[in-house]
N, C-alpha and C positions, 0 to 999 in steps of 0.2 A: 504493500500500500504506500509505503511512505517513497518508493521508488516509482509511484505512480505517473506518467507525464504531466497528471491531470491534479496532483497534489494539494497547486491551488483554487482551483475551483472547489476540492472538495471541501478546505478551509474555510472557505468563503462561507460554504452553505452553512456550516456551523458558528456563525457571527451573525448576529442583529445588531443595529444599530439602536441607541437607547442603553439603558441601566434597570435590567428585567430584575428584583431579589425576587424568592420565591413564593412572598407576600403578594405580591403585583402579579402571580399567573393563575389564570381560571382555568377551567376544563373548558375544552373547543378554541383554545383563544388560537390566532395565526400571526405569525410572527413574519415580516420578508425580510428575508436575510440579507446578508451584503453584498452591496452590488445590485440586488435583487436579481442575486442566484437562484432563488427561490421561495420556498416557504415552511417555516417549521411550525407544526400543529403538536400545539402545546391539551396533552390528556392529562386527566387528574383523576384518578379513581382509587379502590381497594389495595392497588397493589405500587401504588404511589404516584410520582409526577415521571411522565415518558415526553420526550422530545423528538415528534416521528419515528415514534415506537421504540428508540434508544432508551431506557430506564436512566433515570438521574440517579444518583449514589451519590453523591456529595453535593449540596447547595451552598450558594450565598458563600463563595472562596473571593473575598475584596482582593480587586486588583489595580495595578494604577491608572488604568484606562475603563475598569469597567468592574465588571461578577462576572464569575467563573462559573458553573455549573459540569460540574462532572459526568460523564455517561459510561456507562458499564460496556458502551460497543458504538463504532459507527453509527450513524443514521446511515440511513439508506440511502444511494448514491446511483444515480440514473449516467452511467459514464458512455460519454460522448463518443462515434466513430471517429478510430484515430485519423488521422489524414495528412501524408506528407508530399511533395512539389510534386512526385508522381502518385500519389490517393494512398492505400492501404490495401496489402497482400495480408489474405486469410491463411493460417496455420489451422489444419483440423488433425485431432490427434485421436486413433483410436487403439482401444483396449477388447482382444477377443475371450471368448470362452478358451475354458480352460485354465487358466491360472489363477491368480490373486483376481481379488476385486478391486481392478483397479491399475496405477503403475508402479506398486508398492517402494516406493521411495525413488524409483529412477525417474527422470526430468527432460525436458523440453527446453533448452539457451539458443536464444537469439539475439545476435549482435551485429550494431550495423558499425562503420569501421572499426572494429575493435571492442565496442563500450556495449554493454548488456542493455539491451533494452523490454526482454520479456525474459522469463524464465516460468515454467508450469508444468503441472501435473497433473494424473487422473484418478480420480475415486471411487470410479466403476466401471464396468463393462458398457465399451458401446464408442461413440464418438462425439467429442467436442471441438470448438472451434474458438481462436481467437483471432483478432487480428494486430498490426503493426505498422506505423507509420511508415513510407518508403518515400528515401528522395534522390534523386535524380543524381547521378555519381558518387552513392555510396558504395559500399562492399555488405552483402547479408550473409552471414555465415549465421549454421540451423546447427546447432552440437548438440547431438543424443549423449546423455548421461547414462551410463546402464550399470542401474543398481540391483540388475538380475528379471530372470521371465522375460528379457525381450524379445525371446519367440512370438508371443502375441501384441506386442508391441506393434505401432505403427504410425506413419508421419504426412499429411503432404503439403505443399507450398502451390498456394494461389496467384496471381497475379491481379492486381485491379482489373482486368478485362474477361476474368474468369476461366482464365488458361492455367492448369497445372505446368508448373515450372520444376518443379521437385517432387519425388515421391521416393518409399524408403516405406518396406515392411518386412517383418521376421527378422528380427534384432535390429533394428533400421541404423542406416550408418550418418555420418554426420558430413555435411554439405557447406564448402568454403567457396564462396566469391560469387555469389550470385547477385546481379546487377539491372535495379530496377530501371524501367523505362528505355532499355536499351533492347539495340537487336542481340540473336546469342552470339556466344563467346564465335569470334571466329575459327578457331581450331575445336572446342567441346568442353566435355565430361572427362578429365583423367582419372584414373584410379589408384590411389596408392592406400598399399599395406606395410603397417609396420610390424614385426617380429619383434619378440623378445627371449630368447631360448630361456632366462630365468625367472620368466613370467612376473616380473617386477613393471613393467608396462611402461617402458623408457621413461623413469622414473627422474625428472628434472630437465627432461630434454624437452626441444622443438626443432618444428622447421618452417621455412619461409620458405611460399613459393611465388615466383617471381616470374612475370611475361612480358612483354615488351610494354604493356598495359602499364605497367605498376604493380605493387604487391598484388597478390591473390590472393595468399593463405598464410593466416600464422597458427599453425596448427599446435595445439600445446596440448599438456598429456596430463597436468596437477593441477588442476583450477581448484579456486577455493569455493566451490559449487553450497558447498553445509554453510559457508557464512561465518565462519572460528577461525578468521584468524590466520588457519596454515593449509597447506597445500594438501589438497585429497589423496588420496595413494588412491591407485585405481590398477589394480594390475591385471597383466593380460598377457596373452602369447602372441596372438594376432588382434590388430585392429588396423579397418579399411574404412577409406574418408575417400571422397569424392572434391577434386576443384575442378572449378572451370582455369581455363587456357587459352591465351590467343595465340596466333600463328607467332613464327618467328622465333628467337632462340628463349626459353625459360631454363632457370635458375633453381635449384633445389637446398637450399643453404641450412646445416644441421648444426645445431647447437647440442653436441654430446649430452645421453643421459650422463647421469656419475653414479649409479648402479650397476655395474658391471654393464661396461660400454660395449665390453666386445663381444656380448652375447645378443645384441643388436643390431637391426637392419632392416631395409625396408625394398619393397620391389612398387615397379610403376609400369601402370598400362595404358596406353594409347586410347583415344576411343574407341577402337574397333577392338578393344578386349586385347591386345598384343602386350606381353613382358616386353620392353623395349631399357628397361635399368631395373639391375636385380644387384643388390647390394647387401646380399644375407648370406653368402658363402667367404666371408672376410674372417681373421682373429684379429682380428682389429675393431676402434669404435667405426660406424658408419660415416663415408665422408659424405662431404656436401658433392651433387653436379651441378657443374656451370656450364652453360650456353649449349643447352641439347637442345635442338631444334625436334618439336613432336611434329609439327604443322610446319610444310614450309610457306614461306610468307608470299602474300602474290601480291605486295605493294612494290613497288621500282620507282623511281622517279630518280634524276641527275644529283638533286641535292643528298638523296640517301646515298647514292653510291659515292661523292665525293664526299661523306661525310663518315665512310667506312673504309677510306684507301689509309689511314693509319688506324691500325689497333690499340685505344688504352686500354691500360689493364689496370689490377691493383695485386700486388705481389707484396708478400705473400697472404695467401685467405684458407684459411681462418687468420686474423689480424688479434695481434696481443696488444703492442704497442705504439708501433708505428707501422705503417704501409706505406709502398711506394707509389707512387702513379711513373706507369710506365710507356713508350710509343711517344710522346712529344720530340717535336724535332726542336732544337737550341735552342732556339727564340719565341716556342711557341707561347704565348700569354694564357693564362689560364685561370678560372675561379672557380671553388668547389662548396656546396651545401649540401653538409651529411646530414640525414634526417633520419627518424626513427619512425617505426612503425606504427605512431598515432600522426604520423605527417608533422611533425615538429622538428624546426632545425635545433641540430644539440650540437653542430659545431661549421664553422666557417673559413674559408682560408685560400689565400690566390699565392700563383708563382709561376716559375718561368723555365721551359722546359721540364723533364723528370724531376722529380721534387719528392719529398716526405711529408705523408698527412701523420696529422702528432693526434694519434685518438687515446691516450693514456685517462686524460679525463672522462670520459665515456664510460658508462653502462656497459658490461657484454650485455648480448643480444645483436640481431639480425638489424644492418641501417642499408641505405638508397644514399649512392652520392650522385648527385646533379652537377653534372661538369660544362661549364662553361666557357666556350671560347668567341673572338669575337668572327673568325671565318669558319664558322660551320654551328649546327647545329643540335640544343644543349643533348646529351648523353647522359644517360642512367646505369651507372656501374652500381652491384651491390657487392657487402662483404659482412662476414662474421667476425666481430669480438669476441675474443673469448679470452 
């Protein structure tokens, strides 16, 4: 509730304007609340003073603006269709026979770049449905929580014009980069599975996935989903997530579990169901891939190919302390913005020719540098801190 979009309105409806003690309230009286959000019907009978059927429990608490009047629960609250620049996509989530009543603790995360915006559950057999604000160049990733029985489990993803965009049943798997108001991804659906031979469920790790687009997916393995504070242990052997992918070269950047790394690995399918990166026959932690092209790209034009006749790089990735940018010719000028995966710049910095970026201050985790030059056109290199 208190993570509600709608928070304030629902504040609102529980404020009148005036100085009500509970001397001054009748049975039937109506009160219009603030703003006139509405209107609170004030009963008085046997079993005492209700405010739109909320019971009062505590009267007459002097404040310095007003009286306080305590309720044992909400009033009832009529909440508004969400609606963002592209309207709002329906999430229906169902629960079959056979198992618990319900989704016995496992959950429903939706997040648009990053930041949670619903999180739900079910309480019976059957299907429900909510919906979620969508706007126009964000990222929705749908993360199935699985607290067990997600055989009968099941998920799908609406779109404002009533087009299933996602779907996911019999333990449904969890869905990164879904993009309202646009046409689809121009390359697809990939698939990837992550392994863990010690069934500790790559325990502190992630990965970023990366397409010419910009991020896709920051797929993470410990969210603090209970709300305490520290990260969930969730362990597993296999778990398969689906992102979308544009054409052109994508980027797979791992941020080592630290639970026994090298019992770790992951493999990735094309959309046409093809293994095309299998990364689970290593004694080693899983590395990151760079620039695998799934889709190749069917954009050309003069400026991209004079803008690809020198290669920069960043040497070496995974990055500790310093990284180099590499491919400038002597004189080339240059300015770089490293950003972090909520799109925030966390560091800044220009030079001339091959040069050293100083990320010592930085966060590990997965960044995007934005490299800028003034003959040719800006570039999106990524790397890992660690």
């Amino acid at each position: 509730m208190l993570g509600s979009q709608f928070i304030d309105n629902i504040l609102d409806a529980h404020i009148v304007p005036g100085v009500y003690e509970s001397t001054d309230l009748f049975n039937g009286m109506n009160l219009a609340s603030y703003d006139n959000s509405g209107t609170v019907n004030i009963t008085i009978d046997d079993n005492g003073v209700q405010a739109n059927t909320a019971p009062v429990i505590q009267a007459d608490m002097l404040a310095y603006n007003g009286v306080v009047h305590s309720l044992s629960e909400v009033m009832p609250f009529d909440f508004p269709d969400p609606e963002g620049t592209c309207g709002a996509w329906t999430v229906t989530m169902t629960c079959g026979n056979g198992g618990p009543n319900g989704w016995e603790g496992s959950s429903l995360h939706v997040f648009a770049n990053g930041s949670q915006i619903a999180a739900e559950t079910m309480m019976t057999v059957g299907s429900e449905s909510f919906s979620i604000p969508v706007d126009e160049g964000s990222r929705i990733d749908v993360v199935y929580n699985n607290a067990g029985w997600g055989q009968y489990h099941g998920y799908s993803v609406t779109d404002q014009n009533g087009t299933i965009v996602f779907s996911s049943s019999g333990t449904p798997i969890s869905v990164y980069g879904l993009n309202p108001c646009e046409e689809e991804p121009s390359c697809g659906l990939i698939e990837i599975t992550f392994t863990d031979n010690s069934y500790d469920g790559w325990y502190g790790g992630n990965m970023g996935v990366f397409s010419e687009s910009g991020l896709e997916a920051n797929i993470f393995f410990n969210p603090d989903f209970d709300g305490d504070g520290y990260a969930d242990y969730q362990g597993f052997s296999t778990r398969t997530v689906m992102v979308t992918v544009e054409e052109g070269e994508v980027d797979f950047l791992v941020s080592s579990p630290v639970v026994y790394p090298t019992q770790c690995g992951y493999t990735v399918k094309n959309p046409e169901g093809d293994i095309i990166i299998d990364e689970t026959n290593t004694n080693e932690a899983p590395p990151s891939t760079l620039n695998y092209v799934i889709c190749e790209s069917t954009a050309s034009s003069v400026t991209e190919a004079e803008s690809t006749d020198r290669s920069i790089s960043i040497f070496p990735n995974p990055v500790f302390t310093t990284a180099q940018l590499q491919g400038f010719r002597a004189d080339d000028a240059w300015e770089v913005d490293i950003l972090n995966l909520q799109g925030q710049v966390v560091h800044q910095q220009s030079g001339v020719g091959n040069g050293n970026l100083d990320v010592s201050n930085i966060p590990d985790g997965i960044y995007a540098v934005q490299l800028k030059q003034s003959d040719s056109d800006t570039q999106v290199l990524r790397f890992l801190k660690n």
